[in-house]
matplotlib code that plots the C-alpha trace (Angstrom):
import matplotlib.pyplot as plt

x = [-88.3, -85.0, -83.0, -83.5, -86.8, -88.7, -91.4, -93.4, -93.2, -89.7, -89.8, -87.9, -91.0, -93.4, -96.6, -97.9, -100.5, -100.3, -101.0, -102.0, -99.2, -95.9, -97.0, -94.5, -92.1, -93.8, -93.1, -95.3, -95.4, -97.0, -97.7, -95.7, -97.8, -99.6, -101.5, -103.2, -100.4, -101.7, -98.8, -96.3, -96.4, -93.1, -93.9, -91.7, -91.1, -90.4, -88.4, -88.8, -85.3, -86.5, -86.2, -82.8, -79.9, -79.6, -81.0, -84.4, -86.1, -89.1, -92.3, -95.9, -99.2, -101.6, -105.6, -107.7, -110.9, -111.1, -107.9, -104.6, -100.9, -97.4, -94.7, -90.7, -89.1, -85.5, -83.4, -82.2, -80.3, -81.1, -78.2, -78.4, -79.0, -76.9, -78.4, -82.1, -83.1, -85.0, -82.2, -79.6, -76.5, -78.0, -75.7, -76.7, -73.3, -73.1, -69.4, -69.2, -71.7, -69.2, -66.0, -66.9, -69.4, -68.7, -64.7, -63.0, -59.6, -58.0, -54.6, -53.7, -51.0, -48.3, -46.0, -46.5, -43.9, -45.3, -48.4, -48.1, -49.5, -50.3, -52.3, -55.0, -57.3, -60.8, -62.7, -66.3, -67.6, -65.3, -66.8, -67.8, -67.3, -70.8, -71.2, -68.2, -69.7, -72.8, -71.2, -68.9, -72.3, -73.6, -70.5, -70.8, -71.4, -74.4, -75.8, -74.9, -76.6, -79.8, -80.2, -83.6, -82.9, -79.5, -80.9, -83.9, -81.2, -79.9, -81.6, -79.3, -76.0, -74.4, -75.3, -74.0, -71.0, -69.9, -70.6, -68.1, -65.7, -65.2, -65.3, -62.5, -59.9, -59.9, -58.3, -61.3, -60.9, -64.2, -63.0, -62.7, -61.0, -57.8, -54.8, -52.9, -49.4, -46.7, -43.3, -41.4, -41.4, -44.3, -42.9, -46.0, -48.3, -47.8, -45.6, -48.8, -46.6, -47.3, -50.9, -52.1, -55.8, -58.7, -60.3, -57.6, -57.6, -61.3, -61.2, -58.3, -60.3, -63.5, -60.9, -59.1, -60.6, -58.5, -55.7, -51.9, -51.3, -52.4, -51.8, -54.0, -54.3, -54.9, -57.3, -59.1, -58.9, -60.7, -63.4, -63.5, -64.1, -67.0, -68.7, -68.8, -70.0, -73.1, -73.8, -72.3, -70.2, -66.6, -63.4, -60.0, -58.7, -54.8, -54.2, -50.2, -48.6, -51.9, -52.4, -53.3, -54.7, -55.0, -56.1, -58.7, -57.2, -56.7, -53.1, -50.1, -47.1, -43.5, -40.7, -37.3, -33.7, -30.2, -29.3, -33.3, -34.3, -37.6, -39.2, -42.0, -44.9, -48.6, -49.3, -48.1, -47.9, -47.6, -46.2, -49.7, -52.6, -55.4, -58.7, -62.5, -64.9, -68.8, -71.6, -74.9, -77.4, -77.6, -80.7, -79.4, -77.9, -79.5, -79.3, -76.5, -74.1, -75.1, -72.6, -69.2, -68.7, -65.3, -64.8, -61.7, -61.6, -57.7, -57.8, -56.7, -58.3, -62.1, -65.5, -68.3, -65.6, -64.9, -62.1, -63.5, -64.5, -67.3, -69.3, -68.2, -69.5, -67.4, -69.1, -69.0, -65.0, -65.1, -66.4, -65.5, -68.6, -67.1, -70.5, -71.9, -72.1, -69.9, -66.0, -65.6, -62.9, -60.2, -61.6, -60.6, -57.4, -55.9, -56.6, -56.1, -55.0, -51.9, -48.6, -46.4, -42.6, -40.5, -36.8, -35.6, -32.8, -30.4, -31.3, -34.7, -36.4, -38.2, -38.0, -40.8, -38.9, -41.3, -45.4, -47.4, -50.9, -50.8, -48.6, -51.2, -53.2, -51.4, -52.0, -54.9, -56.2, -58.0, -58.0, -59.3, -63.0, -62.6, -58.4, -55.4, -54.5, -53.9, -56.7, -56.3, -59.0, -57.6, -60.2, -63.1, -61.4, -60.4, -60.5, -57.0, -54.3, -53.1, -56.7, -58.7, -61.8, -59.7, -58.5, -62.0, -63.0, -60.4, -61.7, -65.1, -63.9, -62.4, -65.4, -67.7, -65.3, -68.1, -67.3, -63.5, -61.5, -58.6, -61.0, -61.2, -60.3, -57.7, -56.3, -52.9, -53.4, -50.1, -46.9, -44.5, -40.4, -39.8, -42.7, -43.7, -42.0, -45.6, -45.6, -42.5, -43.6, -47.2, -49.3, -51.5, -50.5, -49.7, -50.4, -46.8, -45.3, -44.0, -44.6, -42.4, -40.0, -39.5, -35.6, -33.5, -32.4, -33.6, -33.0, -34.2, -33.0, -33.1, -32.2, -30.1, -31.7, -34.1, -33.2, -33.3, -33.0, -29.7, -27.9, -26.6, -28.3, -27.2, -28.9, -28.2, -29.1, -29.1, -29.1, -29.8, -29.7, -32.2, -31.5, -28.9, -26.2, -23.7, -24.2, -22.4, -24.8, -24.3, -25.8, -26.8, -27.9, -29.8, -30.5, -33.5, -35.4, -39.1, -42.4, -44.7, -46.5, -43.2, -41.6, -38.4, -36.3, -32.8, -30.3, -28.1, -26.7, -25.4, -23.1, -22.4, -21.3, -20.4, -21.0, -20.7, -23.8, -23.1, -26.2, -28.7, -25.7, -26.7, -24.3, -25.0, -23.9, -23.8, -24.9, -24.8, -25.9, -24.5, -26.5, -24.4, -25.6, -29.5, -29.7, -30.4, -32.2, -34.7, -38.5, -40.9, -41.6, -38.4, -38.3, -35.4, -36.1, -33.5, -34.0, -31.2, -31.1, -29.6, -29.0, -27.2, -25.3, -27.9, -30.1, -32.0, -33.3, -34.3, -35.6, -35.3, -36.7, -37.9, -38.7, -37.4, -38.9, -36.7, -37.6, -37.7, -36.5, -39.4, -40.6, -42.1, -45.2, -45.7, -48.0, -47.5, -50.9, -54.6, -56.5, -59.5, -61.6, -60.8, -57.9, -54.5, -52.3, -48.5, -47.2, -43.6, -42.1, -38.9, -36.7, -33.4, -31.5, -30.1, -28.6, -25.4, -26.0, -27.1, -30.7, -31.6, -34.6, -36.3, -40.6, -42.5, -46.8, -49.3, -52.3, -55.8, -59.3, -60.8, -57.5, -56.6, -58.5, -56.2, -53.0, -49.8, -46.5, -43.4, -40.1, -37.1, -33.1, -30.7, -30.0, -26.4, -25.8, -27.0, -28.6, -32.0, -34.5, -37.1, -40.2, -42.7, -46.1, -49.6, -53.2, -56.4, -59.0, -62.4, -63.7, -63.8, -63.2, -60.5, -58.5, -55.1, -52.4, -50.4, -47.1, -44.9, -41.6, -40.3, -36.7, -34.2, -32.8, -36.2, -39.6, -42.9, -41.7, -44.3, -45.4, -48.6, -50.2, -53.6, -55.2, -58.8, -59.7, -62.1, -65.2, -64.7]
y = [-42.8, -43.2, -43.1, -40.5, -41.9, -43.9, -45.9, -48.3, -50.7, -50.7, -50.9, -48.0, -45.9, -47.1, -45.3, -46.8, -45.6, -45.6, -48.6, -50.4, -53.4, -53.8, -55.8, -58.3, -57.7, -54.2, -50.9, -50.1, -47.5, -47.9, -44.9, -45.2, -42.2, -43.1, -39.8, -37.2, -34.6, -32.7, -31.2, -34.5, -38.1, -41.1, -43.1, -46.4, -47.1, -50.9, -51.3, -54.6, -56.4, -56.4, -52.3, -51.3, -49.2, -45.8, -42.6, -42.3, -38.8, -39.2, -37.4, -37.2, -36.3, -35.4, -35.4, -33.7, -31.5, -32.3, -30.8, -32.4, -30.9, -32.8, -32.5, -33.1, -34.8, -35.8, -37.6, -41.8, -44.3, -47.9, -50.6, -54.3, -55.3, -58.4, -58.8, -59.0, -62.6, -61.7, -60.0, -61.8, -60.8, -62.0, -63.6, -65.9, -65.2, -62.3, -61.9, -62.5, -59.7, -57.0, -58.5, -58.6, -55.4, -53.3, -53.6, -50.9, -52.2, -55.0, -57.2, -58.4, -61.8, -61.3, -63.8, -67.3, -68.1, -65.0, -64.6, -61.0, -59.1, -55.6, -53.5, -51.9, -49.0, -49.1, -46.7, -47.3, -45.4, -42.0, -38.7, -38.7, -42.6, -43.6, -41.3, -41.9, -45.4, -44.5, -42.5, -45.2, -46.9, -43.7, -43.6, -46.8, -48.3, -49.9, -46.6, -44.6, -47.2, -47.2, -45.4, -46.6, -50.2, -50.3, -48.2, -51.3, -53.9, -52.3, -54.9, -57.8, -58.0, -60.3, -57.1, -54.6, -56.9, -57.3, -53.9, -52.8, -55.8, -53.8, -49.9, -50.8, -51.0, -48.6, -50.7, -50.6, -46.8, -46.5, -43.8, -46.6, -46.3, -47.5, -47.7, -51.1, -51.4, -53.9, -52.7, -50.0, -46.2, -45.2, -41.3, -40.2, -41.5, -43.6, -46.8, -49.3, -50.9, -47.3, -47.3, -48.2, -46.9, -47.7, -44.3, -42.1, -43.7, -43.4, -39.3, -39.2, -40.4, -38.7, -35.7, -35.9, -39.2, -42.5, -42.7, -44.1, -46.8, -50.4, -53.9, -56.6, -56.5, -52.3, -53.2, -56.3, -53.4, -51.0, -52.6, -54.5, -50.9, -50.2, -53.4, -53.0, -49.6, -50.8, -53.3, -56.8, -58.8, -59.0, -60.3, -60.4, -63.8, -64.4, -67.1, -68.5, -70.2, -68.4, -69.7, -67.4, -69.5, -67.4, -70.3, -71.4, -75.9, -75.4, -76.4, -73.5, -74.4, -72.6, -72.5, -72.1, -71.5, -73.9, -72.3, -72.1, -68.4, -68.4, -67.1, -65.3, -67.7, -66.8, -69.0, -67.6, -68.4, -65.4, -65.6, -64.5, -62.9, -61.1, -61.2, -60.9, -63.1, -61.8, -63.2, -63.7, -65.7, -67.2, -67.8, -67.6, -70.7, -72.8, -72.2, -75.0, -72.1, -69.8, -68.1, -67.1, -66.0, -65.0, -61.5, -60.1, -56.1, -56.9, -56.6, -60.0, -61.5, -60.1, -61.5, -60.2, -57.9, -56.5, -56.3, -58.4, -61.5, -62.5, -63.7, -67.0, -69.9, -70.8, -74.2, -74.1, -73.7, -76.8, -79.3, -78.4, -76.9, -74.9, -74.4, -72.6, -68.0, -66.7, -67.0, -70.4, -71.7, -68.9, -68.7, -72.7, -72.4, -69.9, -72.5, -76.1, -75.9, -78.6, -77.4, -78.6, -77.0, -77.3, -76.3, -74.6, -75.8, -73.4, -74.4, -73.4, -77.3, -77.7, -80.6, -81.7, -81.3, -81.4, -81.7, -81.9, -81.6, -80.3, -77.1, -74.5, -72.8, -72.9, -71.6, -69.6, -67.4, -64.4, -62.6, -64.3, -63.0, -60.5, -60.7, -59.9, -63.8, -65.9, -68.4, -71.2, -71.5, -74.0, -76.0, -74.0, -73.9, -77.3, -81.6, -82.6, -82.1, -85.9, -87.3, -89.5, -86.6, -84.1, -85.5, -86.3, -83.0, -82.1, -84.1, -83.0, -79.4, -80.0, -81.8, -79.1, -76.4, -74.7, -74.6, -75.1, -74.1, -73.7, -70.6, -68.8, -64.9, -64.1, -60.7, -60.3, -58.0, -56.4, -57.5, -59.6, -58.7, -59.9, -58.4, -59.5, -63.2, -64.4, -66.3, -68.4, -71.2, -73.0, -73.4, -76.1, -79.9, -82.0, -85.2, -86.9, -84.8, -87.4, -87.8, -85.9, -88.5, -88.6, -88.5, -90.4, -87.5, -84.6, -81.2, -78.8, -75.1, -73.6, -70.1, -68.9, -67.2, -64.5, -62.2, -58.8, -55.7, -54.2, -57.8, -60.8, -63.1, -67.3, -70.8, -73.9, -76.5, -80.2, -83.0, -86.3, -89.4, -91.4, -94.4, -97.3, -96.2, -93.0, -90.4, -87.6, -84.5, -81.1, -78.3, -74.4, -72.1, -69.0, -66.0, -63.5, -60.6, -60.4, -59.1, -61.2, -61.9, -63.6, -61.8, -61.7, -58.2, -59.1, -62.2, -61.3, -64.0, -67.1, -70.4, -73.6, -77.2, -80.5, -83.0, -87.2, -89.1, -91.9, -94.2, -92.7, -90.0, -86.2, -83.2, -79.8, -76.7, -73.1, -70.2, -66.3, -63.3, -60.1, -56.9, -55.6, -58.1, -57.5, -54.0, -52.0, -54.5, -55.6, -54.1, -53.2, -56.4, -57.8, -61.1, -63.0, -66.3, -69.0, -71.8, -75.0, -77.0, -80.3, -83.1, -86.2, -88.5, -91.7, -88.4, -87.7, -84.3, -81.8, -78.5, -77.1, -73.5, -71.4, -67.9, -65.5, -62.6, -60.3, -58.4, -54.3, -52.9, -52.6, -49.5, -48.8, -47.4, -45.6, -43.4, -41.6, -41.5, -42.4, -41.7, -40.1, -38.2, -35.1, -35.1, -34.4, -37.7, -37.6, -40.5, -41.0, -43.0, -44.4, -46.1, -47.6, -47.9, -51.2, -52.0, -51.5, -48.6, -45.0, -44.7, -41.5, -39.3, -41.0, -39.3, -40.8, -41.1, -41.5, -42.2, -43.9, -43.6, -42.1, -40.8, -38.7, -36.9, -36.7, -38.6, -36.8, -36.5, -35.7, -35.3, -37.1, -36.3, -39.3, -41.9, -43.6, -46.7, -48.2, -44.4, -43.9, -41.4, -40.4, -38.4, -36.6, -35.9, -35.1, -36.9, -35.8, -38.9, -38.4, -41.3, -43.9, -47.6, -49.8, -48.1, -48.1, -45.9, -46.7, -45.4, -45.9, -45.1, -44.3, -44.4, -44.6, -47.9, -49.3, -49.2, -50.6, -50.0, -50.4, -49.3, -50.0, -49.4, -50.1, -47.8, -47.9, -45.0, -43.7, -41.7, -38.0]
z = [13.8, 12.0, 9.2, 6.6, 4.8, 8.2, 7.6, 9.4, 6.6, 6.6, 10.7, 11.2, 12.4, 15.2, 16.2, 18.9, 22.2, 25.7, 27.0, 30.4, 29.6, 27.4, 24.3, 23.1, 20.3, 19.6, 20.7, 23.4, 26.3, 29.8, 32.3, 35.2, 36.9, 40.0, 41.3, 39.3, 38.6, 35.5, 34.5, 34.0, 33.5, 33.7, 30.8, 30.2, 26.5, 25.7, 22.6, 20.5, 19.9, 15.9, 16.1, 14.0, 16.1, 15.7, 16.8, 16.8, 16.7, 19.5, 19.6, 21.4, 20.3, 23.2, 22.6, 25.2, 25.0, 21.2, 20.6, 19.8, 20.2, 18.9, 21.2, 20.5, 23.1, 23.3, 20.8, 22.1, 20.6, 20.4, 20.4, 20.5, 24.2, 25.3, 28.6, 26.9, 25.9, 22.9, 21.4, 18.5, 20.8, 23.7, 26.2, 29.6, 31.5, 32.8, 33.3, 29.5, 28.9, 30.8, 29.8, 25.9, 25.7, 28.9, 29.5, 27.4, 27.8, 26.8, 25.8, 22.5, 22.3, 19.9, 21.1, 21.3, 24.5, 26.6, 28.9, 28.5, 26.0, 24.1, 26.3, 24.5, 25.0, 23.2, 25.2, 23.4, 26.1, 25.3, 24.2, 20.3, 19.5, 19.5, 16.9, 15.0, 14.7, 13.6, 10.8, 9.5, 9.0, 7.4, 4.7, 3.7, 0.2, 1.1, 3.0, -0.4, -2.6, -0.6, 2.9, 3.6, 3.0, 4.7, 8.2, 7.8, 8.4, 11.0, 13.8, 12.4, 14.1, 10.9, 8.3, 10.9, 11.5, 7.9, 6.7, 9.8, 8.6, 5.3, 6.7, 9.0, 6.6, 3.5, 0.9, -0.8, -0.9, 0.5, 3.0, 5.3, 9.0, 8.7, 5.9, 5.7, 5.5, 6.1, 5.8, 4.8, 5.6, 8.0, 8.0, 6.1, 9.1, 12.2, 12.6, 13.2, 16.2, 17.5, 18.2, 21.8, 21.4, 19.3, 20.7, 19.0, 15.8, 15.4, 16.3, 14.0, 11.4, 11.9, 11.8, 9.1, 6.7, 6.7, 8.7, 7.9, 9.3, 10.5, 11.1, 11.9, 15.5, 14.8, 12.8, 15.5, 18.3, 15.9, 14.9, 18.9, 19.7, 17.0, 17.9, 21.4, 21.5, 19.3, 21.7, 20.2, 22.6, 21.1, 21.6, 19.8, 18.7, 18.2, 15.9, 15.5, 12.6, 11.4, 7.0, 4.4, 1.6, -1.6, -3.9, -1.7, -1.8, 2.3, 1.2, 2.2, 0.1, 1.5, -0.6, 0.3, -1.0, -0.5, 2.5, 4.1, 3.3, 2.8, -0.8, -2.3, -2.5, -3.2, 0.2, 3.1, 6.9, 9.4, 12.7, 14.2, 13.4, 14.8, 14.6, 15.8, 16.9, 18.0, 19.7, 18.1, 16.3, 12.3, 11.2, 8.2, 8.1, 11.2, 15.4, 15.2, 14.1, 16.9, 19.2, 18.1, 14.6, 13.5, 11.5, 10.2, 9.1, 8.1, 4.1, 2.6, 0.2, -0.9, 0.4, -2.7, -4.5, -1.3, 1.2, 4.4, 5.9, 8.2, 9.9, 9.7, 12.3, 14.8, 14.8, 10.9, 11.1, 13.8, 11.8, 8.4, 7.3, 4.4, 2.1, 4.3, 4.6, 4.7, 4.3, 5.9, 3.8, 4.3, 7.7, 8.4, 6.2, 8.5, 11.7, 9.8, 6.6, 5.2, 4.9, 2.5, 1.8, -1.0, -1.7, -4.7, -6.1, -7.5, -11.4, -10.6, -9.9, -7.0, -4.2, -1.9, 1.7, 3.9, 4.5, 7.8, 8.8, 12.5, 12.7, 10.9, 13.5, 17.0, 20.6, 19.3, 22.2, 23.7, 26.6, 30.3, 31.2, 34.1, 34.5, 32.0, 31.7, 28.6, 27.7, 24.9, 22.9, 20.0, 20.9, 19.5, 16.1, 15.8, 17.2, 18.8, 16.1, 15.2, 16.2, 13.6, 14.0, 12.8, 9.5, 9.3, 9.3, 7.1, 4.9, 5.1, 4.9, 1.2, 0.0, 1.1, -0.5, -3.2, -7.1, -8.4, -5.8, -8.6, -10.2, -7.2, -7.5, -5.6, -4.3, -2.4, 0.8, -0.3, -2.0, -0.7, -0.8, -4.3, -6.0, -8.6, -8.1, -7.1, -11.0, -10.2, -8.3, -8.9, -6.0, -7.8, -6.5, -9.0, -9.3, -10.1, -6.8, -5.1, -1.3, 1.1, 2.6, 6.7, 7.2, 9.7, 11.3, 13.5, 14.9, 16.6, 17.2, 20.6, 22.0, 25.1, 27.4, 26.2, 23.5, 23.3, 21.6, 21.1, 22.6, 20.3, 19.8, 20.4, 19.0, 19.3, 16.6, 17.8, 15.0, 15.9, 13.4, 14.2, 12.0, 12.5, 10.2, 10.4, 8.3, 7.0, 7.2, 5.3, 7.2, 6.0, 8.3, 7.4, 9.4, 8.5, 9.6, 8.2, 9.0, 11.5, 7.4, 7.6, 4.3, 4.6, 4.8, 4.9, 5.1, 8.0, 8.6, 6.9, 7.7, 6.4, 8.5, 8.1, 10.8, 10.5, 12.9, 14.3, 15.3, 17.8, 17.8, 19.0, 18.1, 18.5, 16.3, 17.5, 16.1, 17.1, 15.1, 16.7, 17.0, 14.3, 12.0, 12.4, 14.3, 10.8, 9.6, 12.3, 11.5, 14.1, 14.7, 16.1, 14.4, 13.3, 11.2, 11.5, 9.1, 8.5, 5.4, 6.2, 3.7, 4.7, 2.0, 2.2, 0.7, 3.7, 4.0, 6.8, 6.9, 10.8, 11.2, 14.5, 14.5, 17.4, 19.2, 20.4, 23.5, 24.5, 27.0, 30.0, 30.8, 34.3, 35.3, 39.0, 40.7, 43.8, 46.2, 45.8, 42.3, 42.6, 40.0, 38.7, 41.8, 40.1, 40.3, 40.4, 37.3, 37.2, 34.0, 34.1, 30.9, 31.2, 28.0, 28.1, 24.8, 23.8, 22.0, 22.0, 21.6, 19.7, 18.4, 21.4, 22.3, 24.6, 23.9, 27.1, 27.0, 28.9, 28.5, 32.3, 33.0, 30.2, 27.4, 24.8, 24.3, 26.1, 23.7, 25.1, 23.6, 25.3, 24.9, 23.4, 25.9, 26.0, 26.7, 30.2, 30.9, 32.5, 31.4, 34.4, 33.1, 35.6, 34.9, 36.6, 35.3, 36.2, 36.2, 34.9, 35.4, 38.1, 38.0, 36.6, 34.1, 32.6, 31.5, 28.5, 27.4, 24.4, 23.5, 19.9, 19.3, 16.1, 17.6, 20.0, 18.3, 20.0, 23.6, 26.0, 29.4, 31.5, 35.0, 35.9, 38.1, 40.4, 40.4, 43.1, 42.6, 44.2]

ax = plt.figure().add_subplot(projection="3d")
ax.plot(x, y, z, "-o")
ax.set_aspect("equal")
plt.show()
């Protein structure tokens, strides 16, 4: 039995005898016993796949001689099985089934030009989690409204999965996980770029209540974490040039200043985002949407009055299938919505600049099965940008979109720079806009060498007119840090140029921001947004933009000797500072489930410039296997500074 009212009508009570042979779909148990001890028997229980998760309380009732006694025996928990075919989670591969339920580490992409991403700790398996997840479930809205009725759903992956979508975050100040925020001053918690383990965050929060604060992938790896532990095979999804389509037309308008700074808009296109995608059934909707279904805990807009979104059908994404449960259209918007931008004039008119339909949704990707590597999976979301299929789709996608898309409620994740300048620019199209016109010229911006932290920082723009006629071209260059949202935080930088074309002619500007410029402006997310305005005098018009990543410095990772369980194991750490600046205020957090119980914080002394910092510890494994250690460095001048080392450890 379980749940606090079980019944069998509600399936979460089974009383059932011993029996010579399992019975299918039932509970059932089967004496294993072969001789004739009298004072034990092995008995096998069989649990039906249509049983809800939880713990089950587990008793026997023993009739001999006319008399009958009712014996307690232990407490066990059920979880979805994905290596039984019966199940909704089931999966055939079973290198799938350990990468996406067993592994409890993983990496998270955050940069669209690097193979190398954020380590990540989940540790499902760690002391206390399965619990913790049980009791997110416990706390929930729809447990308070009705316990009996929620524990009953409990055998459906798609109620368990939504209900977690929503108790990730705590927007909904349901005394949810996790506390969003997305810029400003994290002193009152923990800078989200901080967090390197899924594990702490959830004992931090069974602690202490909702904890301060998180991002979207912080919130992917949390809920990775939950989902896994209850048995659902998960993985985390990065999605670039990723759309957030508050009006619900699958159209994300941009506006823009003279000189290419970007402005407040109610549309809005990140650099990346992170989300979740988990393996299981619909028959809710047909077996055609089987398989992966994508699930975001990040609080955006609200699903049903209520911060989350999911499942949605990967297939259902695919081929434009936006009537169908549940969140499809913001779900498809964020992979292959339009993208139209406009610049505003400085009387306040507007001028289409610019409109494509490929560049939304980009190098989406996940983590390889079984290895750290990179692997595209665009193709799951989408037909070949450019292809007749996909505009097809497209089309197919906004005739499907249910009711007035115009009417649909919207609620902003959190405000933009600018406030409350959401009301100054329409999103709605109208109808006398007049098409965006393709220029004779073009440009692109490209970068020397790879920047870093602390180092300036040097473009290149290259104009090319491609028509048959010179032209005179006027260009404004804008430099800008922002969040990975893309809101911009400060204009650091700003020039202006005038260049005559030739025909076919190529000329290239230079451009270089100096730490100075950006250093006390940069976030914690180490973008830089470089946009160009360029208008020619035949009244031509170009908008050229790239973001830029700027690297950390690397922090290395050794050990000294073998690992082997609870053996004490020699880790040295070593930073170098390599700006050009002194780094101050620095601490240094390590952590790795099997290798250390709790996370390790030590406090480090300034560093000058070009100084090296060595710190010596010893770890005592716990478990054996693959595992990792994770460091990260904290600094006035470096934030988000990461370290790794994967370890095998040995059994004792």
């Amino acid at each position: 039995a379980t749940g606090p009212s079980p019944s069998v009508s509600s399936n979460t009570k089974a009383v059932f005898p011993l029996s010579r042979s399992t019975s299918s779909g039932a509970w059932s148990a089967v004496s294993n016993s072969g001789g004739s001890s009298s004072t034990s028997m092995s008995v096998t229980i069989s649990i039906p796949a249509s049983a809800p998760i939880g713990f089950y309380k587990f008793s026997v009732k023993i009739s001999s001689g006319g008399r009958t006694s009712s014996t307690k025996l232990e407490d066990f928990v059920v979880l979805f099985n994905a290596w039984a075919p019966e199940d909704d989670v089931f999966m055939s591969n079973d290198a799938e089934r350990k990468e996406y339920v067993l592994n409890d580490f993983g990496v998270i992409f955050t940069n669209k030009l690097s193979n190398t991403g954020r380590n990540w700790d989940y540790g499902q398996f760690e002391e206390l989690i399965l619990e913790i997840c049980f009791h997110i479930l416990n706390i929930s809205p729809e447990y308070r409204k009705s316990p009996a009725a929620d524990v009953a759903k409990r055998n459906d992956p798609k109620y368990i999965s939504r209900v977690m979508s929503a108790m990730v975050n705590n927007n909904d100040r349901d005394n949810g996980v996790v506390w969003g925020k997305w810029s400003g001053d994290y002193s009152d918690g923990v800078n989200p770029t901080a967090w390197n383990s899924s594990k702490t965050i959830l004992r931090q929060w069974y602690a202490s209540g909702p904890v301060k604060y998180g991002q979207c992938w912080v919130y992917a790896a949390v809920f990775c974490a939950v989902q896994r532990c209850l048995g659902i095979p998960t993985r985390v999804i990065t999605n670039f040039e990723s759309a957030h389509d508050t009006d619900g037309n699958l159209m994300i308008d941009q506006y823009f200043n003279s000189k290419g700074v970007i402005q407040s808009s109610p549309d809005s296109v990140w650099n990346f985002h992170v989300w979740n995608e988990c393996w299981f059934t619909r028959p809710d909707i047909g077996n055609k949407y089987n398989g992966w279904q994508i699930l975001d805990a990040t609080p955006q807009e609200q699903s049903g009055g209520i911060f989350r979104l999911g499942p949605a059908s990967l297939v259902a994404i695919k081929e434009g299938d936006t009537n169908v449960n549940f969140d499809v259209p913001f779900a498809f918007a964020e992979v292959n919505a339009d993208r139209v931008q406009w610049l505003i004039h400085d009387d306040g008119t507007r001028e289409k600049y610019y409109s494509d339909t490929s560049s939304i949704g980009q190098a989406t990707c996940t983590k390889a099965v079984g290895s750290n590597a990179r692997v595209d999976v665009t193709a799951g979301y989408k037909h070949p940008e450019g292809s007749t299929k996909e505009r097809e789709t497209y089309n197919k996608a906004k005739s499907n979109l249910p009711g007035s898309v115009t009417g649909m409620a919207t609620s902003r994740m959190a405000p933009s720079a600018g406030g409350g300048a959401f009301h100054a620019f329409s999103a709605i199209r109208r109808a006398d806009e007049p098409p965006a016109q393709k220029p004779d010229i073009s440009g692109k911006f490209s970068i020397a060498g790879t920047p870093e932290v602390g180092k300036d920082v040097s473009l290149t723009l290259s104009l090319k007119n491609t028509g048959s006629d010179s032209k005179v071209v006027k260009v404004n260059m804008s430099g800008t840090t922002i969040t990975y949202t893309r809101t911009p935080v400060y204009e650091v930088k700003a020039e202006s140029h005038s260049i005559t074309l030739g025909p076919s002619e190529e000329k290239k500007i230079e451009l270089k921001i100096t730490y100075a410029q950006y250093g006390t402006h940069l976030t914690e997310h180490n973008l830089i947004q470089v946009n160009a305005v360029c208008e020619d005098d035949k009244g031509g018009r170009l908008l050229v933009g790239t973001d830029i990543t700027l690297n950390n410095p690397p922090v290395l990772v050794k050990i000294n000797g073998r690992a082997v369980v609870n053996k004490p194991l020699p880790v040295e750490i070593i930073f170098a500072n390599t700006t050009d600046h002194q780094v101050k205020d620095c601490k240094m957090v390590i952590e790795g489930s099997g290798l250390m119980k709790e996370p390790l914080e030590i406090s480090l002394s300034s560093l000058e410039r070009n100084q090296r910092s060595r710190v010596e510890l010893e770890i005592t494994p716990y478990k054996d296997g693959q595992k990792c250690l994770l460091v990260d460095l904290i600094s006035d001048q470096l934030k988000d500074v990461k370290g790794h080392l994967a370890i095998t450890v040995a059994a004792a």
